[in-house]
C-alpha positions in Angstrom: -16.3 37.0 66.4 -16.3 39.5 63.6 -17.8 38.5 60.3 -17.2 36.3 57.4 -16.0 37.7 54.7 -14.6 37.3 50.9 -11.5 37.5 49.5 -11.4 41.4 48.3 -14.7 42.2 50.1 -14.4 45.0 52.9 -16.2 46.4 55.9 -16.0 49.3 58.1 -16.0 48.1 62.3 -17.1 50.6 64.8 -15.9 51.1 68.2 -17.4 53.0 70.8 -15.3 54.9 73.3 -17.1 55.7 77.0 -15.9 58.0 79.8 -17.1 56.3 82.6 -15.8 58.4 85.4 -16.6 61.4 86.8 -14.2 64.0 85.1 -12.8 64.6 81.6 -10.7 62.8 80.4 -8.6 61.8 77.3 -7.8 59.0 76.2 -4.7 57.6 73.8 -5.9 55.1 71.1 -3.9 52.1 69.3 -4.9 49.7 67.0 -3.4 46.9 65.6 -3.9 44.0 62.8 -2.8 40.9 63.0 -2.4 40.0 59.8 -2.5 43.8 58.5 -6.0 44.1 56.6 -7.1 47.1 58.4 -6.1 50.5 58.2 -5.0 51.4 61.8 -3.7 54.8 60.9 -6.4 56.5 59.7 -8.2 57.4 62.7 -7.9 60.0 64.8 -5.3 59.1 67.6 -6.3 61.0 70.5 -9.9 62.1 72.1 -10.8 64.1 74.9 -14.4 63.0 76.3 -16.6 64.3 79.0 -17.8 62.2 81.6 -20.6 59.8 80.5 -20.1 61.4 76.9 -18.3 58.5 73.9 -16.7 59.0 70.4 -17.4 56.3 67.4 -14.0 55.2 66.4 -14.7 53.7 63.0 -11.9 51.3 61.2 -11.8 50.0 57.5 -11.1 46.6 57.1 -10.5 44.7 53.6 -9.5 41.1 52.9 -6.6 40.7 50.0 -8.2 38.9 46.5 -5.7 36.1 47.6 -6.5 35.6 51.2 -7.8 31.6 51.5 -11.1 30.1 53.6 -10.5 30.5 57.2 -7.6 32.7 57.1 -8.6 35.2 60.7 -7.3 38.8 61.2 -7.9 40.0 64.6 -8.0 43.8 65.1 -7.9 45.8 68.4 -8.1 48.7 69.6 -7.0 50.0 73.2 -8.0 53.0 74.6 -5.1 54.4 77.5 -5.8 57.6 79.8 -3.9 59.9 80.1 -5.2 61.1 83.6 -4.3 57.7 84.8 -2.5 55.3 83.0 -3.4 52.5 85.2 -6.9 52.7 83.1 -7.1 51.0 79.8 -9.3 49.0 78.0 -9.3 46.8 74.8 -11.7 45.5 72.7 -11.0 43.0 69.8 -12.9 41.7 66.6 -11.6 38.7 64.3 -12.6 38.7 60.7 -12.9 35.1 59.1 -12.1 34.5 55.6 -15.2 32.5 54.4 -15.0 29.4 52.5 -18.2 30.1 50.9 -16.7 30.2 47.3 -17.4 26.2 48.0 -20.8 26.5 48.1 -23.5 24.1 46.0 -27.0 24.9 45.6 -30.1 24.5 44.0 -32.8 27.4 43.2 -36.6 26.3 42.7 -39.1 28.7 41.4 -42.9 28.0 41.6 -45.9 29.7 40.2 -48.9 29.9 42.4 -52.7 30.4 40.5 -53.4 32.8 43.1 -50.2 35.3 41.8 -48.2 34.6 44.6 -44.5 32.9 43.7 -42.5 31.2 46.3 -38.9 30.7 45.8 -36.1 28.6 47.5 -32.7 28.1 47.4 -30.7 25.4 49.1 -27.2 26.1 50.0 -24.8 23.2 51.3 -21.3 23.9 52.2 -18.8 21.8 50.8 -15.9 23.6 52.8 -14.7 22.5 56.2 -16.5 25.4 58.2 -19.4 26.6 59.1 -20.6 29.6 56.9 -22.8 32.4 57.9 -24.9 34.4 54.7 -27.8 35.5 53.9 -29.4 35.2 49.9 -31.4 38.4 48.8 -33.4 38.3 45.6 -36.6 40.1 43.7 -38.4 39.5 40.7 -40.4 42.2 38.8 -43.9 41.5 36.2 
């Protein structure tokens, strides 16, 4: 699995291309999008790598405003030699909408004598998946 994500948000995923054999080779790359979010153009197509040496092949992904909770994309990318075209690989991520626009909480602050201030927030999900996030917060005196 991929990540969650909102409708409109974006991310970038990275894929890591190895030689494993024992010459140079290069390698032909395709990617596709299942339901079109990323942009599968815009990287380069080819790469020649060393043995033991690997390339970052980085893709953009971003979920339309009017995607819906639990809507999936699955990218891939395959990598195809062109020493041998017997050796391939793939590698696949799937990209959840999240349904975490239905989300209900409550935030409690408390003041400690001592100067210290704990804070909590309860999140329940009122959708019909599990979400995955993470709340970040500060305060400043």
């Amino acid at each position: 699995m991929g990540l969650y994500l909102l409708p409109g948000n974006s991310t970038t995923y990275d894929f890591k291309v190895r030689n494993i054999g024992d010459n140079s080779d290069t390698y032909t790359l395709h990617a596709t999008s299942s339901q079109t979010w990323a942009e599968v153009d815009t990287f380069p197509q080819i790469v020649t790598l060393a043995p033991g040496q690997e390339a970052v092949v980085s893709i953009d992904l971003a979920v339309p405003s009017e995607a819906t909770g639990g809507e999936t994309d699955e990218l891939k990318l395959k990598a195809l030699s062109q020493a041998n075209p017997l050796l391939l690989d793939t590698a696949s991520v799937i990209t959840e909408v999240s349904h975490l626009q239905n989300c209900e909480g409550d935030f409690n602050y408390d003041f400690d004598v001592d100067g210290s201030d704990l804070f909590s927030y309860i999140a329940d999900s009122t959708g019909i998946r599990l979400d995955v996030f993470s709340i970040d917060f500060g305060r400043s005196k």
